[in-house]
Backbone bond lengths (Angstrom), bond angles and torsions (degrees), N, CA, C in turn:
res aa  C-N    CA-C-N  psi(-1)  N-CA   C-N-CA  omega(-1)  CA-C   N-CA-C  phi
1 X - - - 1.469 - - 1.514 112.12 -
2 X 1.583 119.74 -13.00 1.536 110.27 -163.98 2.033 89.58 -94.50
3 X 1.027 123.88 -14.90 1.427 117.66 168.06 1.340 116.64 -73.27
4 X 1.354 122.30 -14.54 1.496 114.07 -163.68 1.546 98.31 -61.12
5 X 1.617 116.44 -70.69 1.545 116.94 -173.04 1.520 116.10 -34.19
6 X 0.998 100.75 -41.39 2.020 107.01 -179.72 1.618 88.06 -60.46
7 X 1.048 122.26 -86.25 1.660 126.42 -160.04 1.497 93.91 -35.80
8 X 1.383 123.96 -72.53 1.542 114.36 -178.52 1.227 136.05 -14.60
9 X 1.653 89.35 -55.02 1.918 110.14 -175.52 1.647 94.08 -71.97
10 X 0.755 141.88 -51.04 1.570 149.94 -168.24 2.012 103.13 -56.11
11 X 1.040 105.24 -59.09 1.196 119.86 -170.16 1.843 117.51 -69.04
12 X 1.284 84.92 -51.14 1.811 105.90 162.01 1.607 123.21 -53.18
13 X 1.757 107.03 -36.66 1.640 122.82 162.43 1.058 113.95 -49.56
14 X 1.290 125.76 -52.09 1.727 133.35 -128.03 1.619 90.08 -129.24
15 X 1.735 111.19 10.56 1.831 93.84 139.49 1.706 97.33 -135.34
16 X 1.269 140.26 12.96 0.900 149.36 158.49 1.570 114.00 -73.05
17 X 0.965 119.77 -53.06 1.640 111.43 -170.87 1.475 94.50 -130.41
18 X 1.723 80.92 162.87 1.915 103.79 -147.14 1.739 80.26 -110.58
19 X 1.384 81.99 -169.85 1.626 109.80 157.35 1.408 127.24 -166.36
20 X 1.212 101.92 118.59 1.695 118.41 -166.26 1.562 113.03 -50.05
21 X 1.383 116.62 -28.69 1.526 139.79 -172.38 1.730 102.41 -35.96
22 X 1.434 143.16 120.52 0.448 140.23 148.51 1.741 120.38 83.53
23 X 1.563 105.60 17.21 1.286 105.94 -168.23 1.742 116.98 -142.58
24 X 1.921 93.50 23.24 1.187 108.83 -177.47 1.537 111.93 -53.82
25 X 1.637 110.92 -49.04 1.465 114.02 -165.50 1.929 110.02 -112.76
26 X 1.325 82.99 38.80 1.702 86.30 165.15 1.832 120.36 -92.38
27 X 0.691 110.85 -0.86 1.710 123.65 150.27 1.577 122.73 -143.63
28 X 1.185 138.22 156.70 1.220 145.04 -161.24 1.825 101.80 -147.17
29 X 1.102 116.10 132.52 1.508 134.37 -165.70 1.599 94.11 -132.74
30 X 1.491 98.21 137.89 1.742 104.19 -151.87 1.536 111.10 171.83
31 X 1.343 117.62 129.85 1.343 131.20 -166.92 2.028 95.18 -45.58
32 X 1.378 100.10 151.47 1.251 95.89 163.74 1.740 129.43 -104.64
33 X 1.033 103.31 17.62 1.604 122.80 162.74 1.727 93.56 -131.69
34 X 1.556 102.08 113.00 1.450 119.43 176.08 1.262 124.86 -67.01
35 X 1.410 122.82 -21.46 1.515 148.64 161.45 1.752 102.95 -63.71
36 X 1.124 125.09 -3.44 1.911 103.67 178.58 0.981 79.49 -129.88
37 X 1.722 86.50 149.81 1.212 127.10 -160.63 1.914 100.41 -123.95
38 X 1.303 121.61 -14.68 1.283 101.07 -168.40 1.689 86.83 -158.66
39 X 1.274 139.22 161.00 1.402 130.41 -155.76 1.890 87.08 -104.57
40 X 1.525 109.98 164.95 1.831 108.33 153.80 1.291 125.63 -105.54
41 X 1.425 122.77 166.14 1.177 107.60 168.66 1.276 133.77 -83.94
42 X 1.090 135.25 143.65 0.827 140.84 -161.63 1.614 138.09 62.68
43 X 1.148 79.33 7.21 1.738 95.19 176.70 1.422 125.21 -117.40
44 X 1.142 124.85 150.09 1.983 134.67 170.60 1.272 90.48 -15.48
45 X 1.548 93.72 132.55 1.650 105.13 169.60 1.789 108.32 -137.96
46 X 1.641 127.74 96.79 1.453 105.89 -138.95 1.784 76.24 -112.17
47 X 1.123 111.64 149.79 1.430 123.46 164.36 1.617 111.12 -120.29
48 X 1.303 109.90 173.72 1.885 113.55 175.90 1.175 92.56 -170.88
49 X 1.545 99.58 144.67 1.361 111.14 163.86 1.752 129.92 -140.46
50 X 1.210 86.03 121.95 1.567 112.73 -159.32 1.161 122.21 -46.70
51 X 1.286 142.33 130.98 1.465 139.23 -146.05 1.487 115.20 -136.04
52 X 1.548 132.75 100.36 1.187 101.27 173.55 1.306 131.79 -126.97
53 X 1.411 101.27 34.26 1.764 130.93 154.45 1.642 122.60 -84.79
54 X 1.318 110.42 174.67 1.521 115.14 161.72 1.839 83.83 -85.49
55 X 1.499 124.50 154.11 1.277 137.92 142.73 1.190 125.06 -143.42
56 X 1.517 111.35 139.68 1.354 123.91 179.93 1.782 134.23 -62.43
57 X 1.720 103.89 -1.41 1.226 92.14 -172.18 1.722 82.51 -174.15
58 X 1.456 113.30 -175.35 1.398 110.37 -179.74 1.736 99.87 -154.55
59 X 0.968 138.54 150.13 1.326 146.96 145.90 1.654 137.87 -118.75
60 X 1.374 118.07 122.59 1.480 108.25 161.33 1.177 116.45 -100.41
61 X 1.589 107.93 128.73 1.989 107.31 153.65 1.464 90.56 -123.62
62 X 1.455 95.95 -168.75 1.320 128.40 -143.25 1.355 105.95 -141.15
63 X 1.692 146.13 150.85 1.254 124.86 -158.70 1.632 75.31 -148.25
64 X 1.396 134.71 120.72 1.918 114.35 179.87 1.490 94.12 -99.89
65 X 1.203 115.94 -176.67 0.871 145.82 -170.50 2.151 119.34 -65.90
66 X 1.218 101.21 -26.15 1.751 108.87 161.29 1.752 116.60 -100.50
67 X 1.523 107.35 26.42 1.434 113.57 165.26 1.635 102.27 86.68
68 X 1.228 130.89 -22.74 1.402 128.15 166.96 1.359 134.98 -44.35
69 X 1.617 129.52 114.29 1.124 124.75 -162.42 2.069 113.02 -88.46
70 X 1.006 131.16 107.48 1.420 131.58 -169.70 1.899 108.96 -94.95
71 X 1.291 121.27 117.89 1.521 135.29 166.39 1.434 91.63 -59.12
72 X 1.514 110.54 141.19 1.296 133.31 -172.76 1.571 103.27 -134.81
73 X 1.198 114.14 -78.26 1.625 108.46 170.14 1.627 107.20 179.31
74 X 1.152 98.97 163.21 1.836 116.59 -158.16 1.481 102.87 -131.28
75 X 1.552 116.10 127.35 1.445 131.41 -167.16 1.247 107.06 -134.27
76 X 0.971 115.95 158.73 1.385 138.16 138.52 1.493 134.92 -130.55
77 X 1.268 114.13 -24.13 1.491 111.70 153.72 1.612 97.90 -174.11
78 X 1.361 116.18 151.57 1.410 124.97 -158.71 1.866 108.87 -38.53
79 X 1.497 113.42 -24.54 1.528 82.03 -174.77 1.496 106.05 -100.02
80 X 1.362 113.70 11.48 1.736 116.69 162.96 0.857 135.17 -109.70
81 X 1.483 118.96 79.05 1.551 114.43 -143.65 1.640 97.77 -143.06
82 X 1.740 109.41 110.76 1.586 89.46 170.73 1.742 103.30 -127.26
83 X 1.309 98.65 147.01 1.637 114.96 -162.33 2.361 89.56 -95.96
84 X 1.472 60.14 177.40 2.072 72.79 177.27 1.444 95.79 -57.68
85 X 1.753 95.48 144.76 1.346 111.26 159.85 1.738 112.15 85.01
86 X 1.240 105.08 6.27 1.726 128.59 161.91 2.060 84.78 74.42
87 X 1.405 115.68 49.86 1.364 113.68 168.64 1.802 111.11 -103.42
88 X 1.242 102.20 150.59 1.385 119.22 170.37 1.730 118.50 -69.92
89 X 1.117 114.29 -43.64 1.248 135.43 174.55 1.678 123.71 -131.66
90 X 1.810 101.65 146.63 1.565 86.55 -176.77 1.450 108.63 -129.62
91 X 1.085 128.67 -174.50 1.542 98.43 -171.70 2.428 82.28 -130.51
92 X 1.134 114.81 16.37 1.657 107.50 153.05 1.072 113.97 -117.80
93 X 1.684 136.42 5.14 1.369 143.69 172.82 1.595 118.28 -116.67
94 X 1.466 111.54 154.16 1.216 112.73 173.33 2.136 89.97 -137.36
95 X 1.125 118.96 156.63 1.076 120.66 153.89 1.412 128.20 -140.08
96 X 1.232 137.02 144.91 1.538 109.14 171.50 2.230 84.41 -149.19
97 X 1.941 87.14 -167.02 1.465 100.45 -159.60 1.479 85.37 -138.60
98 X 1.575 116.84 133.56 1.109 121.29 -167.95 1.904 99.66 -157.75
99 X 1.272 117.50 98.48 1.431 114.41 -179.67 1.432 103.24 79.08
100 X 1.697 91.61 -135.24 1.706 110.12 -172.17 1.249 84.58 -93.48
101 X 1.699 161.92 11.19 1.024 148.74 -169.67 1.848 114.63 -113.26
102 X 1.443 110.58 151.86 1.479 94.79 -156.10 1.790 83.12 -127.69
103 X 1.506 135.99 89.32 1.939 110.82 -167.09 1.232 101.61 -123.35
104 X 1.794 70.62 156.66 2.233 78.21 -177.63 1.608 96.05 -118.85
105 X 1.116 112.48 153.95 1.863 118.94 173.35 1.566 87.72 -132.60
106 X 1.893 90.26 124.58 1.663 94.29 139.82 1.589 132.38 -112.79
107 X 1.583 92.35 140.88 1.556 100.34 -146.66 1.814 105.69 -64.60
108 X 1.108 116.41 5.71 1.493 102.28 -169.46 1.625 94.91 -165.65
109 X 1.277 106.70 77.30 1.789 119.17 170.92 1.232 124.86 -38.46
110 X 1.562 137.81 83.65 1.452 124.06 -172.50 1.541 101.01 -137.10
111 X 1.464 114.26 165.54 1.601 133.20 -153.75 1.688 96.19 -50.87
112 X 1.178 137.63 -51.18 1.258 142.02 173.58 1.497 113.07 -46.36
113 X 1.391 127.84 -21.63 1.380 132.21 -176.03 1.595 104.27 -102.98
114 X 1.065 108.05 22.82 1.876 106.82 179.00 1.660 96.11 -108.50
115 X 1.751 90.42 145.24 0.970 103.38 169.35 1.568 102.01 166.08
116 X 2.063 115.12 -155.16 1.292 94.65 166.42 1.516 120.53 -111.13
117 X 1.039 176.68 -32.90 1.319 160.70 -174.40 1.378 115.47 86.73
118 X 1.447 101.92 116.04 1.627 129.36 172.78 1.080 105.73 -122.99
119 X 1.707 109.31 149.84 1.364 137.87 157.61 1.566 104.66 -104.76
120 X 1.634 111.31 134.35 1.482 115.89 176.12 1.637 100.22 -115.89
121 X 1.259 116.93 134.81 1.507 132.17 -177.38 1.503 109.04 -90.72
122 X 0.854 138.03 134.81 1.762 128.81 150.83 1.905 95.69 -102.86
123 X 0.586 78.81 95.37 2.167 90.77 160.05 1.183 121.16 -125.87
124 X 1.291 115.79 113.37 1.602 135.53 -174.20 1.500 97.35 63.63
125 X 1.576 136.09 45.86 1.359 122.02 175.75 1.184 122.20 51.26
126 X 1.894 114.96 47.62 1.003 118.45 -178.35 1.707 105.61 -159.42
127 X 1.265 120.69 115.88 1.469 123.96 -151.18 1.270 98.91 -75.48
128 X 1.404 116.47 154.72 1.516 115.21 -174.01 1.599 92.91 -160.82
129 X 1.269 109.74 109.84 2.018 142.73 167.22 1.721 93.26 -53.68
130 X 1.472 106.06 144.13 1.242 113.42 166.39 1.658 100.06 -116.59
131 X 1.345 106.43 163.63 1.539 113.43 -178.15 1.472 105.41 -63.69
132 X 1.451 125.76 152.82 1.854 125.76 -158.67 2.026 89.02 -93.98
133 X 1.477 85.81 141.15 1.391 84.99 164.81 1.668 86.64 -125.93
134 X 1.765 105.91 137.02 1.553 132.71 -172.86 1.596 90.70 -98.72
135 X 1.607 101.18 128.00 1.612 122.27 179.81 1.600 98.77 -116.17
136 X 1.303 117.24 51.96 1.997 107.96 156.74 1.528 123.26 -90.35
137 X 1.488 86.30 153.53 1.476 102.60 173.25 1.641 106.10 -50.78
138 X 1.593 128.73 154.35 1.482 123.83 145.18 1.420 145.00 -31.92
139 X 1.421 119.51 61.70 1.759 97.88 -160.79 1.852 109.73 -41.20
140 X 1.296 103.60 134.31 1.014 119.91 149.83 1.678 143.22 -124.55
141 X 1.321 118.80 148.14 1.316 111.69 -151.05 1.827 110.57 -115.92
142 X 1.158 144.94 145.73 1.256 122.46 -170.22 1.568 91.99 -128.96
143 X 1.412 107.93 144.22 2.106 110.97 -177.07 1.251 83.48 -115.83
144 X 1.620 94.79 137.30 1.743 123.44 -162.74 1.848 77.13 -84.00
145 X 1.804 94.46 143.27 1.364 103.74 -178.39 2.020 107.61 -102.07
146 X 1.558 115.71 115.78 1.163 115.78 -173.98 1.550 105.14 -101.88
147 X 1.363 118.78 173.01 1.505 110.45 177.83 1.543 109.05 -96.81
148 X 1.692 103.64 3.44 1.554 97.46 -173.59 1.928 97.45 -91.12
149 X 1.762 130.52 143.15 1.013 122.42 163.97 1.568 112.21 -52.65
150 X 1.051 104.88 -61.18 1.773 122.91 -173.69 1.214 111.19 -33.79
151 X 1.563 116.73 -52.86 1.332 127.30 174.92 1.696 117.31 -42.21
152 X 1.171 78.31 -69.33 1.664 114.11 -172.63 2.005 102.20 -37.87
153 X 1.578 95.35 -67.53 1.673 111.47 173.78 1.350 110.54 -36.80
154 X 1.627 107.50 -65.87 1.540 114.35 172.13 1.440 121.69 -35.66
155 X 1.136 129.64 -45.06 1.473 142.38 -150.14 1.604 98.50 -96.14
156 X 1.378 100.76 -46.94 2.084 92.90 170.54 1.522 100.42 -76.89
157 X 0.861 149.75 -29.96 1.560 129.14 172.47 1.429 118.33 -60.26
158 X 1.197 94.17 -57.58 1.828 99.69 171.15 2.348 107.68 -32.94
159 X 1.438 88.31 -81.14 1.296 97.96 176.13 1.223 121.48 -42.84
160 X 1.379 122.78 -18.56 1.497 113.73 170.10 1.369 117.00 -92.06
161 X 1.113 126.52 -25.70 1.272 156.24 169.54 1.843 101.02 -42.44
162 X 1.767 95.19 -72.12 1.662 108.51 -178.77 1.530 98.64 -47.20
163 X 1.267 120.91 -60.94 1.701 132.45 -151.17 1.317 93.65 -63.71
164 X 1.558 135.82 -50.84 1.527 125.92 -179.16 1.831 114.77 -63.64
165 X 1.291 112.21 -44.35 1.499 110.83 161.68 1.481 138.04 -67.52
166 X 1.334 122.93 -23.85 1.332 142.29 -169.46 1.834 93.96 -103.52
167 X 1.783 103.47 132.21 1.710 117.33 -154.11 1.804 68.65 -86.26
168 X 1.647 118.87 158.57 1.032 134.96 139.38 1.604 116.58 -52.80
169 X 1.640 124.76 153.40 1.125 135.03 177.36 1.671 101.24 -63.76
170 X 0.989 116.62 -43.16 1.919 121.51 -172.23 1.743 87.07 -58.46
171 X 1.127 121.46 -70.00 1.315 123.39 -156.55 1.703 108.09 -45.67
172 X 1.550 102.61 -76.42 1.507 98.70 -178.77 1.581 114.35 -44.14
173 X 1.244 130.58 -45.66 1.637 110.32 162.97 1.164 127.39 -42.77
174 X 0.795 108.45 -62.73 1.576 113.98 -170.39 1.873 99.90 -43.52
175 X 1.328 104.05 -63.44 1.041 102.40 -178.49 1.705 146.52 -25.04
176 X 1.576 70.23 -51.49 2.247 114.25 -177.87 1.639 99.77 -86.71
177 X 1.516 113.72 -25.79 1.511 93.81 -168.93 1.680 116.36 -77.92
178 X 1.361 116.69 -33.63 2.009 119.85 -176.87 1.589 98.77 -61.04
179 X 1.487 125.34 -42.54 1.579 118.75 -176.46 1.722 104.68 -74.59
180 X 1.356 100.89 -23.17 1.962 85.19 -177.90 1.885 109.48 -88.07
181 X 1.219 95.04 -10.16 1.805 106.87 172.52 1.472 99.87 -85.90
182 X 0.900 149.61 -50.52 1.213 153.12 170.17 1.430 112.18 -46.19
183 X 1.599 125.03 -60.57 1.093 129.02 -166.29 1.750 94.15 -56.31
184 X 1.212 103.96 -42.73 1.739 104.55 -142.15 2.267 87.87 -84.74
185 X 1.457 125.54 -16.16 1.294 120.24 173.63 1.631 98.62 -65.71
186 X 1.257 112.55 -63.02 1.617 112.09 176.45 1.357 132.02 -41.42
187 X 1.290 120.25 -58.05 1.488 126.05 153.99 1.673 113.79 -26.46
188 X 1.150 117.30 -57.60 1.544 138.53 -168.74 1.502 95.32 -60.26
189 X 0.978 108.29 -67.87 2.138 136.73 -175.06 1.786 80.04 -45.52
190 X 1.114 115.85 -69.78 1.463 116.07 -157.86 1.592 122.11 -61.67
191 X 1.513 95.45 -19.47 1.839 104.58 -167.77 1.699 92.48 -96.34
192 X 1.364 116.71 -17.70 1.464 111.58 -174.56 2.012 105.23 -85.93
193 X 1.154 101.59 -42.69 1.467 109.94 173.27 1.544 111.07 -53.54
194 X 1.305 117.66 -36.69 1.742 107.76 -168.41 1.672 85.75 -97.49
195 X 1.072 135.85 -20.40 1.763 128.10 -171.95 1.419 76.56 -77.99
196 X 1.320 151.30 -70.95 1.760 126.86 -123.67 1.990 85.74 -96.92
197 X 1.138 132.71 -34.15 1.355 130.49 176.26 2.027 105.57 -65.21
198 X 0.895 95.20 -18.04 1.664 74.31 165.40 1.429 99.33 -128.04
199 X 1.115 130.08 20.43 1.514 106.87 131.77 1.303 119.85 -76.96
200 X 1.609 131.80 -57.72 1.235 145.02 137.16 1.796 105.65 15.36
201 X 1.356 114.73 -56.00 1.287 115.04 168.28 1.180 137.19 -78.71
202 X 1.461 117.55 -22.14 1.030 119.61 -178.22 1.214 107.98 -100.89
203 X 1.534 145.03 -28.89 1.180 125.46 111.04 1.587 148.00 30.04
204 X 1.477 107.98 -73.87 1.249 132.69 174.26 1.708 118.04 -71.50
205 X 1.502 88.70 -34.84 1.694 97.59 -169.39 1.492 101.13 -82.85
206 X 1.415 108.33 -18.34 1.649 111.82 -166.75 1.381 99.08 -91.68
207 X 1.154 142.97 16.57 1.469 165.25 -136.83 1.542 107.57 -118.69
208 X 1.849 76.26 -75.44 1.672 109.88 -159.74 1.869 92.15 -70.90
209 X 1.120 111.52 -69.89 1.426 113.90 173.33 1.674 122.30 -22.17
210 X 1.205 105.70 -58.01 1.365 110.76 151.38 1.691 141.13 -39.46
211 X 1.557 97.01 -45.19 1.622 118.72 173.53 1.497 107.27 -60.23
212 X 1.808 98.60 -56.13 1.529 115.65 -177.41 1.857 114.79 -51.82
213 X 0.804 120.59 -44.05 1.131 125.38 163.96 1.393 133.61 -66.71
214 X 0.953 130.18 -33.54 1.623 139.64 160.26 1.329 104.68 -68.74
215 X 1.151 128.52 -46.64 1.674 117.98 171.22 1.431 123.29 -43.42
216 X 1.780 99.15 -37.02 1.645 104.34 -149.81 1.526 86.34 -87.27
217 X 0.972 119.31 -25.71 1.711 143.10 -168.43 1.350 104.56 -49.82
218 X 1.539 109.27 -64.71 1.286 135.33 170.81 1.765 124.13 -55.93
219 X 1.713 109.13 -26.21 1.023 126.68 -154.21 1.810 96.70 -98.70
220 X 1.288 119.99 -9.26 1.197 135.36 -150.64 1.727 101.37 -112.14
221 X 1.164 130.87 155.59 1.445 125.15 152.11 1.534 101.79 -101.88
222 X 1.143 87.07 164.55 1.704 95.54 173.82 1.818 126.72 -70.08
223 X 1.629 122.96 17.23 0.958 156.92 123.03 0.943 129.57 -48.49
224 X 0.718 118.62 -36.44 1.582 140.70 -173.59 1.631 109.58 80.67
225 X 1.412 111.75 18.43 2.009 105.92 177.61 1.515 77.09 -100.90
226 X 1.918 72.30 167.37 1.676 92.59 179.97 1.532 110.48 -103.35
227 X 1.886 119.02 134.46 0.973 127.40 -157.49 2.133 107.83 -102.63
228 X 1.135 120.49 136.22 1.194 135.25 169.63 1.367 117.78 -129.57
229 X 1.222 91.72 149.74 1.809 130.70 -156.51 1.791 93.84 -80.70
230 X 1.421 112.32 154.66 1.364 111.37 178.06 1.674 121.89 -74.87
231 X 1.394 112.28 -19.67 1.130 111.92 168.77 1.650 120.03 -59.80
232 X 1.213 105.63 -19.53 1.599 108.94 177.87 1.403 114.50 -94.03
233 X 1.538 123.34 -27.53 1.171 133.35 157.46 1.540 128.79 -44.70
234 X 1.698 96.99 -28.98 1.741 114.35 -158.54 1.614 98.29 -97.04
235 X 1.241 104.60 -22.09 1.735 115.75 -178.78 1.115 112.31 -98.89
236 X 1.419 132.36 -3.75 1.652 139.37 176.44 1.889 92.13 -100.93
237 X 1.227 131.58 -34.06 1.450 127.28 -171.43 1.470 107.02 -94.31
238 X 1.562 125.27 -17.23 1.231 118.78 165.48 1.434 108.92 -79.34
């Protein structure tokens, strides 16, 4: 019985925490017309994400643009499907399951729906991030029109100048988003390891406490004096 808690904690690890090692590009999240490059408004916006395991379940979130992570919806096959807000149906999502492909469309593309886009895997009970595909609008820039040429010249150089030095919004996400998925699997991994290790302990102590007491139990007469055997009697009179 004093191994059980160890086996627990052991066993409880090794479906509790993952490992990122080698499992960056086991799904891929990605426009579903390979030709766009930037989503419209107000129009079909279909994503998929590419699969090339069996998996037990599927997830989309959403990562916006001030680092905030948004629940989108969690599947496993079209008739198990619950969207934000523990709903059955949504009326800005569609999802379905088609092959190795897992896609979500939102039905009506607007500035609030930008951001970057993940697929989450459960395979073998073990979560697995797909690479972010970033859904922004086009920045576009407008050069104030002066009547001076000089001006005018000046002011598009400048701006081209900024636009070749200054990272696009797609870029720096992308960048920032695999280390902030990462950070936040570890954290998780880490809060589950010290929760099942001090149960693990308390456990153990609730054990021994137990042991400790049945000894003394035993060690006791029902008098409460303490009783000895004649062999100890025979070695105190010799």
């Amino acid at each position: 019985m004093a191994g059980c808690p160890a086996l627990l904690l052991l066993l409880s690890l090794g479906l509790c925490c993952t490992s990122a090692h080698g499992q960056r590009d086991t799904e891929v999240a990605r426009f579903l017309n390979r030709n766009l490059k930037y989503p419209k408004e107000r129009h079909r916006l279909e994503l998929e994400c590419s699969i090339h395991k069996t998996i037990w379940g599927g997830s989309w979130i959403r990562l916006d643009k001030d680092g905030n992570l948004h629940f989108i919806v969690s599947s496993n096959s079209q008739q198990n499907t619950i969207f934000h807000g523990n709903e059955r149906t949504s009326s800005r999502y569609e999802v379905s399951w088609r092959d190795n492909s897992y896609q979500l469309v939102v039905k009506n593309f607007r500035a609030q729906d930008q951001g970057t886009y993940f697929c989450v895997s459960n395979i073998n009970q073990v979560l697995h991030f797909s690479s972010g595909q970033a859904a922004f609008f086009p920045v576009t820039t407008t050069v104030a029109h002066t009547t001076s040429t000089a001006t005018t010249q000046s002011s598009q150089v400048t701006e081209k100048n900024s636009t070749q030095q200054s990272p696009t919004p797609t870029g720096t996400y992308e960048g920032n988003t695999l280390s902030f998925c990462c950070d936040t699997v570890m954290w998780v991994n880490l809060a589950c390891a010290c929760l099942l290790l001090l149960t693990a302990v308390t456990i153990t102590i609730s054990l021994c406490k137990d042991r400790l007491e049945l000894v003394m139990v035993q060690s006791l007469g029902h008098d409460g004096s303490c009783t000895f055997d004649d062999s100890w009697d025979d070695s105190i009179h010799s």
